[in-house]
C-alpha positions in Angstrom: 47.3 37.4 9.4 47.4 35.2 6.3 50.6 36.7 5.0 52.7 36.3 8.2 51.5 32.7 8.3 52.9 32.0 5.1 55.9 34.2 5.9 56.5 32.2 8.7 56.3 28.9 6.6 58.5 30.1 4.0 61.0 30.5 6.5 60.3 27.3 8.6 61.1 26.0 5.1 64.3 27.7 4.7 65.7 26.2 8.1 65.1 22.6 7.4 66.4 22.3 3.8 69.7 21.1 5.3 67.8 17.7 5.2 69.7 14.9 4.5 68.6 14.0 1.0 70.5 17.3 0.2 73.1 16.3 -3.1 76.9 17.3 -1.1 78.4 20.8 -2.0 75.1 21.5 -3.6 73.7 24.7 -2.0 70.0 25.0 -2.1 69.3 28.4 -0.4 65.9 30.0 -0.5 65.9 33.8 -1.1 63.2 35.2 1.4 60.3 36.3 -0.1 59.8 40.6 -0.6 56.7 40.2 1.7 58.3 39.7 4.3 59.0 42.0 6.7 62.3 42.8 9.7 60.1 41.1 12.6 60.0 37.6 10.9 63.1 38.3 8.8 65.4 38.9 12.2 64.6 36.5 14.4 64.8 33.6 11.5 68.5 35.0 10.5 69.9 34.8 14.4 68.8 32.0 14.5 70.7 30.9 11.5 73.8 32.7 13.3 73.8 30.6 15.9 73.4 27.3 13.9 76.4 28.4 12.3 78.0 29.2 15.4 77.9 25.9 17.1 80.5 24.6 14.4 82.7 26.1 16.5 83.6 23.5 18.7 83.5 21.1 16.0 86.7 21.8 14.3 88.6 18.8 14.9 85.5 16.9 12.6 86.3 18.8 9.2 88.8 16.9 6.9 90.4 20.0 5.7 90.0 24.3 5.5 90.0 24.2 9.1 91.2 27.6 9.2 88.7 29.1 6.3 85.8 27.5 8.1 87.3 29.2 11.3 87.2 32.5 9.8 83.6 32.5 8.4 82.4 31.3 11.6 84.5 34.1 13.3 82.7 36.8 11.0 79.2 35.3 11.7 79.7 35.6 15.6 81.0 38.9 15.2 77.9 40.1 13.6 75.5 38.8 15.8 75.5 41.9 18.3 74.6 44.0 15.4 71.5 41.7 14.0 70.5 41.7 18.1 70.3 45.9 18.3 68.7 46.0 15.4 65.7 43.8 16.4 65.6 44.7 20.1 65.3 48.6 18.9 63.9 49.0 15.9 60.1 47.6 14.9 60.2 49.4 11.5 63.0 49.3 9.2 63.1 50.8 5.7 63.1 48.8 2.3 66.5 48.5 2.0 67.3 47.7 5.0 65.4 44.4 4.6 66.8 43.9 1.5 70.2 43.8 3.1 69.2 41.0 5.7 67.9 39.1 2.5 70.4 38.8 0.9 72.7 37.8 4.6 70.3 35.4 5.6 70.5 34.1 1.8 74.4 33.9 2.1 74.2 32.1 5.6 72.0 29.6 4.4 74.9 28.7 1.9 77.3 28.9 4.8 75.6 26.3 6.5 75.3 24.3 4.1 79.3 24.2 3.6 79.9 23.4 7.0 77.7 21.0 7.4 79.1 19.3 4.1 82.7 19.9 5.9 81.7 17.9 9.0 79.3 15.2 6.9 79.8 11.5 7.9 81.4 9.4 5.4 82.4 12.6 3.1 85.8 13.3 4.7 88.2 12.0 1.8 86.0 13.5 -0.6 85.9 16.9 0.9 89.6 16.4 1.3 89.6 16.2 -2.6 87.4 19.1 -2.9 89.2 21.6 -0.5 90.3 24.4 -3.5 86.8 24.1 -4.2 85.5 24.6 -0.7 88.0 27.2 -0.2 86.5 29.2 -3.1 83.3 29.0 -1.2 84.1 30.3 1.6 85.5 33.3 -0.4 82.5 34.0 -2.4 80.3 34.0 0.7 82.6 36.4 2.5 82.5 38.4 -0.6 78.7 38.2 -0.3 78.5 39.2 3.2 80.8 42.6 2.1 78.1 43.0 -0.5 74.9 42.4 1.4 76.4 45.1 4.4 76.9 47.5 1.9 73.6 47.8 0.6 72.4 48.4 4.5 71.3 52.0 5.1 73.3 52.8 8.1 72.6 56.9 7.7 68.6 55.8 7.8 68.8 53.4 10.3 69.7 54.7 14.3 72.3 52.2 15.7 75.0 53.2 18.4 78.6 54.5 17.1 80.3 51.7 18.4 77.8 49.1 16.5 78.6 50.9 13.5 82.0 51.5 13.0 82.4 47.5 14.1 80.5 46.6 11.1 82.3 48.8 9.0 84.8 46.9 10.4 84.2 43.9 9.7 82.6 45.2 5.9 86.0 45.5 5.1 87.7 42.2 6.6 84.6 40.6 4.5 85.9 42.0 1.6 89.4 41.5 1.7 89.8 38.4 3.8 91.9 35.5 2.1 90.4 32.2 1.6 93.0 30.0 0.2 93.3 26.1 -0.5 95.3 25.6 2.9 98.9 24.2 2.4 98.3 21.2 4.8 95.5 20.6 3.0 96.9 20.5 -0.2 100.4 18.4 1.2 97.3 15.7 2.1 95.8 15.9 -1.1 99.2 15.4 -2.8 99.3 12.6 -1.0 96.1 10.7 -1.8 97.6 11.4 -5.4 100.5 9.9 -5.2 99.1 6.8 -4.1 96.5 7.1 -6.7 99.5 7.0 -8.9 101.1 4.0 -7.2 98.2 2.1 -7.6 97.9 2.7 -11.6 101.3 1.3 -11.5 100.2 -1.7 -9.1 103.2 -0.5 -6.2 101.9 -0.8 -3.0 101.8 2.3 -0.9 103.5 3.0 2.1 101.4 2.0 4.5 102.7 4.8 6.5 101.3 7.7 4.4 97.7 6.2 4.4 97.7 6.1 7.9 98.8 9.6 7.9 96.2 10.2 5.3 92.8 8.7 7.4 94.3 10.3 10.3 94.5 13.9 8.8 90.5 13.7 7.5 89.4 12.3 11.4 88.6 8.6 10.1 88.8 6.8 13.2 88.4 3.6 12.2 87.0 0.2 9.8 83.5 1.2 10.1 84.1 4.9 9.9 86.5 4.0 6.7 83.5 1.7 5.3 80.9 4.8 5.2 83.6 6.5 3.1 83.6 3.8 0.3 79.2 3.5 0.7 79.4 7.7 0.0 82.0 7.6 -2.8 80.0 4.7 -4.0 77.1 6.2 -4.0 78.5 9.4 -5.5 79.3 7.4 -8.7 76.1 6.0 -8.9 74.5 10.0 -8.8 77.0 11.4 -11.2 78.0 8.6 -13.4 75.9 10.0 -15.8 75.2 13.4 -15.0 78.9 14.3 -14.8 81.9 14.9 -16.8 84.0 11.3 -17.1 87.0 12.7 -15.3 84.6 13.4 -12.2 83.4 9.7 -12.3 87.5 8.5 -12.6 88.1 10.6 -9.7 84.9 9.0 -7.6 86.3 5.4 -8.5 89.7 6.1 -8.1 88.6 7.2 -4.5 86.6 3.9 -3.6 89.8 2.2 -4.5 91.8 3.9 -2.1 89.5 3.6 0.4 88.3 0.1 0.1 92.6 -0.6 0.6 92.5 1.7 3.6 90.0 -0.7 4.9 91.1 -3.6 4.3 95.0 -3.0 5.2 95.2 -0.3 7.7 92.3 -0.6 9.7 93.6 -3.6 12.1 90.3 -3.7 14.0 86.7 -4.0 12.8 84.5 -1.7 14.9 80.6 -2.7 14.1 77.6 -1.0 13.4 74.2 -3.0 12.1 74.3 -3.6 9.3 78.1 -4.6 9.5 77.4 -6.9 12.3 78.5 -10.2 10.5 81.3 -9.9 10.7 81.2 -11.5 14.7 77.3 -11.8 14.9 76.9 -8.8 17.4 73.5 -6.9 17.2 72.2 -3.4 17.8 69.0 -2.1 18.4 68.9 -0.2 15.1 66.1 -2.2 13.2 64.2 -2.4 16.2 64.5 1.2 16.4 63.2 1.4 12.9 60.7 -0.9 13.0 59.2 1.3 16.0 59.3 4.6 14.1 57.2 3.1 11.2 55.1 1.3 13.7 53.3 4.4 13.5 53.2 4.8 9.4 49.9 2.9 7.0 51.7 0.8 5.1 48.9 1.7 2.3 50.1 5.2 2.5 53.2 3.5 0.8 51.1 2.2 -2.7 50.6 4.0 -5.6 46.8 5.0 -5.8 46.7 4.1 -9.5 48.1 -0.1 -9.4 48.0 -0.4 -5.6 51.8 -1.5 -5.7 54.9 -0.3 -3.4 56.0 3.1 -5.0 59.5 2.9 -5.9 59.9 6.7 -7.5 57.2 8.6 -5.5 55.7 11.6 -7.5 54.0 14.6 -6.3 51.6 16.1 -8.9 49.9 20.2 -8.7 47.1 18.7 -6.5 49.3 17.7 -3.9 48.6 13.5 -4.3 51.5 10.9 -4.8 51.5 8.5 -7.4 54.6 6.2 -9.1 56.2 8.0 -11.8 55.7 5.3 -14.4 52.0 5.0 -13.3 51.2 8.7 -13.5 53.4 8.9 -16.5 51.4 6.4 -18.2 48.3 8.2 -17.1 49.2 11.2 -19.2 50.3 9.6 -21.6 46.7 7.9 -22.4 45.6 11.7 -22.7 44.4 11.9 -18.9 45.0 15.5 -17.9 43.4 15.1 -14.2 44.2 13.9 -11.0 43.2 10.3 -10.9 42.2 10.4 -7.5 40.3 13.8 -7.3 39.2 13.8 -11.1 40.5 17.6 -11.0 41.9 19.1 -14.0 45.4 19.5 -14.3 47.1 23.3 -15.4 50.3 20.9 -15.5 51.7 18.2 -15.3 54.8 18.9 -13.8 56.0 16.2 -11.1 57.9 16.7 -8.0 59.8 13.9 -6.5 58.1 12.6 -2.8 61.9 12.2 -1.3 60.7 11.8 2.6 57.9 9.6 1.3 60.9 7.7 -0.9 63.1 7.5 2.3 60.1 6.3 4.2 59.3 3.4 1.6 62.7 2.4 1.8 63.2 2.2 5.3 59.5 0.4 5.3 60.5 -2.3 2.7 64.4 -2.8 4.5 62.4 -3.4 7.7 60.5 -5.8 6.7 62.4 -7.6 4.2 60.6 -6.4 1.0 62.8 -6.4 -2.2 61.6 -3.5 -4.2 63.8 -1.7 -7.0 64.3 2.0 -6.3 66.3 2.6 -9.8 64.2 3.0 -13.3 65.3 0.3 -15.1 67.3 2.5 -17.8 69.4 3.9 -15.6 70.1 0.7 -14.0 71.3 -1.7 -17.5 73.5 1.6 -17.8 74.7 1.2 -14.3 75.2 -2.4 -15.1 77.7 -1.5 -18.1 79.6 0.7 -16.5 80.3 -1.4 -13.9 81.9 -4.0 -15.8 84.8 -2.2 -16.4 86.7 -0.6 -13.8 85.7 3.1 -13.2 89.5 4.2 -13.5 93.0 2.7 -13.8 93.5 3.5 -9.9 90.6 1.6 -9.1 91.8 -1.5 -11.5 95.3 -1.5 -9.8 93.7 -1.1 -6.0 91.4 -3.8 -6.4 93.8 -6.8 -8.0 96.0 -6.3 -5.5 93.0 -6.5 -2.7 92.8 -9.5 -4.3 96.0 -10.7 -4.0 96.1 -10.0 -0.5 93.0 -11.4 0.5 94.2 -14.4 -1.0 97.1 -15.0 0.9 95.2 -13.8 4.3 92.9 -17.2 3.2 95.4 -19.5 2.2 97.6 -18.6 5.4 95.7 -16.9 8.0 94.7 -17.8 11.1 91.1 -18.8 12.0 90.3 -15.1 12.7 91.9 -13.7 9.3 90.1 -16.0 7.1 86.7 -15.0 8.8 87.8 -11.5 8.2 88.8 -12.1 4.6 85.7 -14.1 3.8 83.8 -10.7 5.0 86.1 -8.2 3.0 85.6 -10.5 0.0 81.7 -10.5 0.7 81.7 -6.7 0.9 84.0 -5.7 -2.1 82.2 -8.3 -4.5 78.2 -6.7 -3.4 78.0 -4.0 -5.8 80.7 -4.4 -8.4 81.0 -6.9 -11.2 84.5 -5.5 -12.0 85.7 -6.7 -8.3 83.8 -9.9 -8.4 85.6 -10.6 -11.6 89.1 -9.6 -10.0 88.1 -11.6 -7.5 87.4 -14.6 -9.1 90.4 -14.9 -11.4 92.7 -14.6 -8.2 91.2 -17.4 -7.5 89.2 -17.1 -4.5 86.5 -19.1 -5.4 88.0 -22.6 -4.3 89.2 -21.1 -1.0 85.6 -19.8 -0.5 84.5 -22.7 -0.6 86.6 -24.6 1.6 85.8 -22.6 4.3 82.2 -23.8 3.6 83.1 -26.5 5.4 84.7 -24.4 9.1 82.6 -25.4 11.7 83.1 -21.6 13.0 79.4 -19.9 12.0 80.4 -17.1 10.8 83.1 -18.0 8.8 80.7 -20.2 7.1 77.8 -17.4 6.8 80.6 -14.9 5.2 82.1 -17.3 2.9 78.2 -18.5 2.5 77.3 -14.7 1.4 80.6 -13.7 -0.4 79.8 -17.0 -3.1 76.5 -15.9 -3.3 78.0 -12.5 -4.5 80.3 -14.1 -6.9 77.8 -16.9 -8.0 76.6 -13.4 -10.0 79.4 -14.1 -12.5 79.6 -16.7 -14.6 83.3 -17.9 -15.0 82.4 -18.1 -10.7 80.1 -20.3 -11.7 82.0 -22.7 -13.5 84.7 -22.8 -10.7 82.0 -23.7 -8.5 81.0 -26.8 -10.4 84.6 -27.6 -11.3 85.9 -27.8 -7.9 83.3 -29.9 -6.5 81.6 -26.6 -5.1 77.7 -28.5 -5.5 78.4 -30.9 -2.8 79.8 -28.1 -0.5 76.9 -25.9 -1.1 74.4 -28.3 -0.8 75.7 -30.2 2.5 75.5 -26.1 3.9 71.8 -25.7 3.0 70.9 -28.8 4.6 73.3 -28.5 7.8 74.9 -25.2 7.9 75.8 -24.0 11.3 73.4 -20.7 11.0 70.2 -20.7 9.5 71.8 -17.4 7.5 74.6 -19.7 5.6 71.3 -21.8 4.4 69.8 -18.9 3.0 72.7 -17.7 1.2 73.6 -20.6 -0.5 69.7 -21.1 -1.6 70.2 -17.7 -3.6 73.6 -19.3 -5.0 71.6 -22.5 -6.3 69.8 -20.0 -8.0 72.3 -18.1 -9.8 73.5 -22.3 -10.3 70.2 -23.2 -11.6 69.9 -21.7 -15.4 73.1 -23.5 -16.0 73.5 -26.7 -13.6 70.1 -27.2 -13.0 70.2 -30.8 -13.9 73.0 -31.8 -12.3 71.9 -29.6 -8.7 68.2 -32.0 -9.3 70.3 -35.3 -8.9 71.5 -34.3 -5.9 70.4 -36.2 -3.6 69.9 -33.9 -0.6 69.4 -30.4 -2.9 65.6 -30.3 -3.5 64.6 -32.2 -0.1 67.0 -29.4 1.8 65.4 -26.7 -0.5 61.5 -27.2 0.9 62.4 -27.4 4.2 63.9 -24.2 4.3 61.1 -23.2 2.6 59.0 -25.1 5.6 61.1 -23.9 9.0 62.6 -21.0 8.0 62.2 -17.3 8.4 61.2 -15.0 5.6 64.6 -14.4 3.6 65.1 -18.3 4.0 61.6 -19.2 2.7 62.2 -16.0 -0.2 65.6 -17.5 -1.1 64.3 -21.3 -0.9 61.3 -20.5 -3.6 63.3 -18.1 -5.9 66.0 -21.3 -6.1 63.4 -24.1 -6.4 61.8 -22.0 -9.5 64.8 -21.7 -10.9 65.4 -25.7 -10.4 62.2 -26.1 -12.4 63.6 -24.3 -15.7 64.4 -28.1 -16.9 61.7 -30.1 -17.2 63.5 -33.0 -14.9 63.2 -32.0 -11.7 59.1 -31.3 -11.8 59.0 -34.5 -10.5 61.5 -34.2 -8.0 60.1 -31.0 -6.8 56.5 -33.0 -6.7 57.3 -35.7 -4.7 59.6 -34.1 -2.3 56.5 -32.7 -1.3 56.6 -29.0 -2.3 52.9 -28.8 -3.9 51.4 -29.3 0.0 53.3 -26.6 1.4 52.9 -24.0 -1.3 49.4 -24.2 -1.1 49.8 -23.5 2.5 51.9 -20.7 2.4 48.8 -19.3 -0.3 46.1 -19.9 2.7 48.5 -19.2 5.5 50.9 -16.3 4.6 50.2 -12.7 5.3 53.1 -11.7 3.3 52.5 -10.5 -0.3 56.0 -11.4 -1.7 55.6 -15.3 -0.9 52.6 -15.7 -2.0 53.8 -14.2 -5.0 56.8 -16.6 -5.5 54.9 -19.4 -4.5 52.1 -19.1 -7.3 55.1 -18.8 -9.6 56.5 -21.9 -8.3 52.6 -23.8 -8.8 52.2 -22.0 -11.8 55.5 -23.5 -13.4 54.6 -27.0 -11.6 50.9 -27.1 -13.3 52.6 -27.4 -16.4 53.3 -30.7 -16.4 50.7 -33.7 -15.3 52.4 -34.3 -12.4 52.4 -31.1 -11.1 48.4 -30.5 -12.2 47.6 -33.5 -10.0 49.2 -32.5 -6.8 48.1 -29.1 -7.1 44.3 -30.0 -7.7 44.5 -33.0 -4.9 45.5 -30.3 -1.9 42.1 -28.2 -3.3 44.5 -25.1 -4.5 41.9 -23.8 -7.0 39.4 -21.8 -5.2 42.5 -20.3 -3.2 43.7 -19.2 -6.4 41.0 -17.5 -7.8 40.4 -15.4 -4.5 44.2 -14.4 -4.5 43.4 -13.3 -8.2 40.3 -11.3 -6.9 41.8 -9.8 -3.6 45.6 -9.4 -4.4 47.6 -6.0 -5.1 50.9 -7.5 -7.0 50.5 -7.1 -10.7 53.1 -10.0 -10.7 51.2 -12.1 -8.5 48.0 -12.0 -10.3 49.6 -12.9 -13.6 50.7 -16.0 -11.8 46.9 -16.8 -10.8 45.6 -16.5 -13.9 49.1 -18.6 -15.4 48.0 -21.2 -13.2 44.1 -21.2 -13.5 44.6 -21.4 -17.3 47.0 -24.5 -16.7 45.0 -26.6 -14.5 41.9 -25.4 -17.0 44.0 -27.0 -19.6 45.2 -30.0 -18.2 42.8 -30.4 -15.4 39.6 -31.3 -17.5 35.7 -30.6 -17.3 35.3 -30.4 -13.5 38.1 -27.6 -13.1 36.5 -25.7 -15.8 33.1 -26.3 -15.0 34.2 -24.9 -10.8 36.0 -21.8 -12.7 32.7 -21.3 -15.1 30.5 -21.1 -11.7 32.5 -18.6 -10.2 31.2 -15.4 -9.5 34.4 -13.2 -9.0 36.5 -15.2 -11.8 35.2 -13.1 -15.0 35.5 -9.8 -13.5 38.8 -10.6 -12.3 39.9 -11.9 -15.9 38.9 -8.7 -17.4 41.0 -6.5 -15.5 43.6 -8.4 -16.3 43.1 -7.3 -20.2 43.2 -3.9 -19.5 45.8 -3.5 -15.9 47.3 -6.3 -16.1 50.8 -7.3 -17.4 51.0 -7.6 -21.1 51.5 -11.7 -20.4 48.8 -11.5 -17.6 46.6 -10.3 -20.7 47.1 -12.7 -22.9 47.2 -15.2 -20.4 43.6 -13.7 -19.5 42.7 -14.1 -22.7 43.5 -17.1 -23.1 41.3 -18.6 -20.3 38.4 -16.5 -21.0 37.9 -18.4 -24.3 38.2 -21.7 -22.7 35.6 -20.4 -20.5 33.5 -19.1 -23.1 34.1 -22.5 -25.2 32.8 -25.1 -22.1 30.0 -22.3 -21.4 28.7 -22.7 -25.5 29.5 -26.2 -25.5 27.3 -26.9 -22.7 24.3 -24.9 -23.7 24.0 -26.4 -27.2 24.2 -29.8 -25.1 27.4 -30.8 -27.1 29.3 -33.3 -24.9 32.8 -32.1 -23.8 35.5 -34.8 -23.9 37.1 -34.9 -20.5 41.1 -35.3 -20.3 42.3 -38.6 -18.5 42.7 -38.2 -14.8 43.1 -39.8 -12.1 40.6 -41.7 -10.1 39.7 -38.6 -7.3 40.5 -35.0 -7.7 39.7 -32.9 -5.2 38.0 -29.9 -6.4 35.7 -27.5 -4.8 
């Protein structure tokens, strides 16, 4: 009984690894295990048949081998009365027998696969690109289907004459069928080449054969054409460094063509969520999603071991999740157990949590929760090979996107600049190479001029697209140049949607390490900042702190920040907010601010301290706490003997302290360290009855 439940899991197993965090044209069948036996083995393999089969009526959704995918699909149907007599007649089959449907339901496990690669969404130019390959595919599973058959014993096994010689049949079409890269296929593919080719040369293509082009692989239209550039860009991002370079030049060159398509040939933009912005229009998507994980423990979500947001989820032999870095770090300190069991470990082998992963992500998009899901090494490299353009296609495609946008700005219509705007927004996300292109065309002046349309969305896209280019820093310059501050500050204190005010938050922060100064003396910039901070939502409030902090990296607008009344509404967000990430920027923000007098005062007067030191006791961010104990060691410095002497009497604050030297940050620690001495110091001082000189305050500070 224990042995057919596990046979029956192994093969549950095997018919949901077509999940989708499978890599594309990657084939990870499961060989059955030799336990078990025709009963289980049967029923699982029809059932395989007919997934297979029910690509039948989905020819006109594969890019290319339309006629090698019909063919495989023909040989599975034409099997399927065979697979039936055998299990409606036989209980008992002999050893080889069952080795025979291993090795077929092995083989249409890879078959499935394939097709379901063929008819992927978003995948159709790349499949188009890969059809020799695909073609080969299909011929070495035919080939393995001749092979499997012949190892059947069909002199052991009693089957009717008819069933027989039809298999014998079909043995032989197995082996001998041709599987060719298909010449329509490859007059497509020749193409996508040439225009490759044209675009190396900067020649525009005829617009004519890229229609033909998206038309031949079923892309239907702008939204359908941008989930091809998100999967060839996501592609690159896998493989850039796990692949040969000509494979990565292939990718990019591909995104290029592409990113044109969309752009030039796709007339209309249909919408989908998360491409609503372009005219405001709304699904029920997120609400969707924030329904399905209405269901899930957040905590479920935090590593075990530093009670944070997992961003590489890691299963170890006991069967508990932790972060890789954490658990890596575990072993590394010569822990060979389980940290939450205490069991010892045979190995310390980890297997990536991808549904746990997926899950997080979705979680964290949901709710707005900015969480890297790239180790950091592989992301600077990312970083460095995305300044340059990934191949010459790629470089010729995008300048003259640029030069097109350009003139659809300068001489479009109302409509056509809004649409430009959002092209410009999208190309610039991801790539510094585009946003450089884009920039020297000299987009940044027209971007923002349309600052300044009255339409909403123009304003939002042009809002988001500078924000995007605000990453670079000859953008930068432009921006300040042109008499970009004004522009972007009049939109964060009257922008038509409370989206363009957020956006342009995040560009006065990219602004901020450079033109900090000069953003203070604007009049309306900090004032505008704390009220989006104030009314509104979280991504305003997020962008709104992350820019003030930024504003407070020269030493001239503390004040400003103080007496535009920041200090009261920080301290509020710290007693009010239920979300982890603002109180986290907002301690960074006091922390910063109790550096100078000014800010020490304001702080202490709206009775921050004892709110502090519980956050420091209570919270789960790493980052957060080493902004408590930041700030507790500036107000201890500056504040004088009755914030030390409160800090002193506190019965949570040294046990707090001391976790910091050994899990928190390495600037946490010292930070830590730093205020446990002045504790110590003030504790000595005032049992040997020395008298401790008090810094000059003011009159009344509230402390408690």
């Amino acid at each position: 009984m224990i042995q057919t439940q596990k046979s029956n899991t192994n093969l549950s197993m095997i018919r949901n690894t077509s999940g989708s965090g499978r890599r594309i044209l990657t084939f990870p069948a499961v060989h059955p295990c030799e336990s078990i036996g025709p009963s289980i083995l049967l029923p699982s393999l029809i059932t395989l048949c007919n997934a297979i089969s029910s690509f039948q009526h989905r020819f006109s959704c594969f890019p290319c081998n339309k006629r090698n995918a019909r063919n495989a699909i023909r040989l599975t149907l034409l099997l399927q009365p065979f697979l039936h007599e055998i299990r409606d007649c036989h209980s008992g089959l002999p050893d080889p027998a069952t080795l025979s449907l291993s090795e077929l339901h092995l083989t249409f496990q890879k078959l499935l696969f394939l097709l379901e690669d063929l008819s992927r969404e978003g995948a159709k130019l790349y499949m188009l690109m890969e059809s020799d390959r695909v073609a080969t595919q299909f011929r070495v599973i035919s080939r393995s289907v001749a092979t499997a058959l012949d190892v059947f014993p069909f002199g052991s096994v009693e089957i009717s004459k008819e069933t027989k010689e039809h298999v014998f049949l079909l043995n032989e079409q197995a082996r001998k069928a041709i599987f060719e890269f298909e010449e329509e296929d490859k007059r497509v593919v020749m193409s996508v080449v040439s225009g490759l080719t044209r675009f190396e040369n900067q020649v525009a293509p005829d617009e004519g054969d890229l229609k033909w082009v998206i038309e031949y692989i079923g892309v239907k239209g702008w939204r359908e054409c941008n989930k091809e550039v998100k999967f060839l860009e996501g592609e690159i991002g896998f493989k850039g460094f796990n692949e040969k370079r000509n494979k990565v030049i292939l990718l990019s060159s591909l995104v290029g063509f592409m990113s044109y398509c969309r752009c030039l040939v796709m007339e209309v933009v249909d919408f989908e969520e998360s491409d609503k912005k372009i005219d405001g229009r709304e699904s029920n998507v997120q609400s969707e999603m924030n329904l399905s994980l209405s269901c899930l423990n957040p905590d479920d979500f935090r590593c075990p071991i530093t009670l944070e947001l997992m961003s590489d989820p890691v299963t170890i032999e006991t069967g508990h999740t932790y972060d890789r870095s954490s658990i890596l770090k575990w072993f590394r300190s010569g822990n060979l157990t389980c940290p939450n069991t205490a069991k010892k470990l045979i190995t310390t082998e980890m297997v990536p949590n991808l549904v746990l992963r997926k899950l997080i992500q979705r979680y964290c998009f949901a709710n707005d929760i900015s969480i890297p899901f790239v180790d950091l090494g592989r992301r600077n490299r990312e970083i460095t090979r995305r300044v340059e353009p990934g191949s010459v296609a790629a470089e010729g495609a995008m300048r003259m996107l640029a030069s097109f946008l350009k003139g659809r700005i300068e001489n479009g219509s109302g409509e056509e600049m809004n649409r430009g705007a959002f092209e410009i927004r999208l190309l610039s996300k991801t790539s510094i190479f585009n946003r450089s292109c884009l920039v020297e065309a000299g987009l940044v002046p027209l971007l923002l001029k349309l600052l300044s349309s009255r339409d909403s969305l123009t304003q939002e896209n042009a809002a988001a697209a500078l924000l995007n280019l605000s990453k670079c820093a000859k953008s930068r310059s432009v921006m300040v140049e042109k008499w970009g501050l004004e522009l972007i500050v009049g939109v964060l204190k009257k922008g038509v949607k409370i989206e363009a005010r957020q956006h342009v938050a995040a560009v006065l922060f990219y602004l901020s390490a450079e033109y900090g100064n000069l953003l203070g003396k604007e009049p309306e910039a900090i004032p505008s900042l704390i009220r989006l901070v104030k009314d509104g939502p979280y991504r305003s409030k997020k962008n709104g702190l992350v820019a003030m902090f930024g504003l407070l990296k020269h030493p001239e607008n503390h004040r400003r920040v103080v007496e535009g009344g920041a200090v009261p509404l920080l301290v509020g967000i710290l007693k009010g907010s239920e979300n982890e990430d603002l109180i986290t920027d907002s301690l960074a923000v006091l922390a910063t601010l109790a550096e100078k007098r000014e800010g020490m005062f304001a702080i202490l007067h709206e009775e921050a301290l004892h709110v502090a030191v519980e956050i420091l006791s209570c919270s789960t961010s790493r980052v957060g706490r080493e902004h408590c104990v930041a700030l507790l060691l500036s107000l201890s410095l500056k504040g004088g003997e009755d914030v030390v002497a409160y800090l002193v009497k506190s019965p949570s604050l040294m046990e707090s302290l001391y976790s910091q030297l050994s899990a928190g940050t390495s600037r946490a620690s010292k930070k830590a360290s730093a205020l446990i001495r002045v504790l110590h110091d003030f504790y000595e001082r005032r049992s040997s009855g020395f008298k401790i000189s008090v810094i000059p305050q003011e009159p009344f500070i509230h402390v408690r």
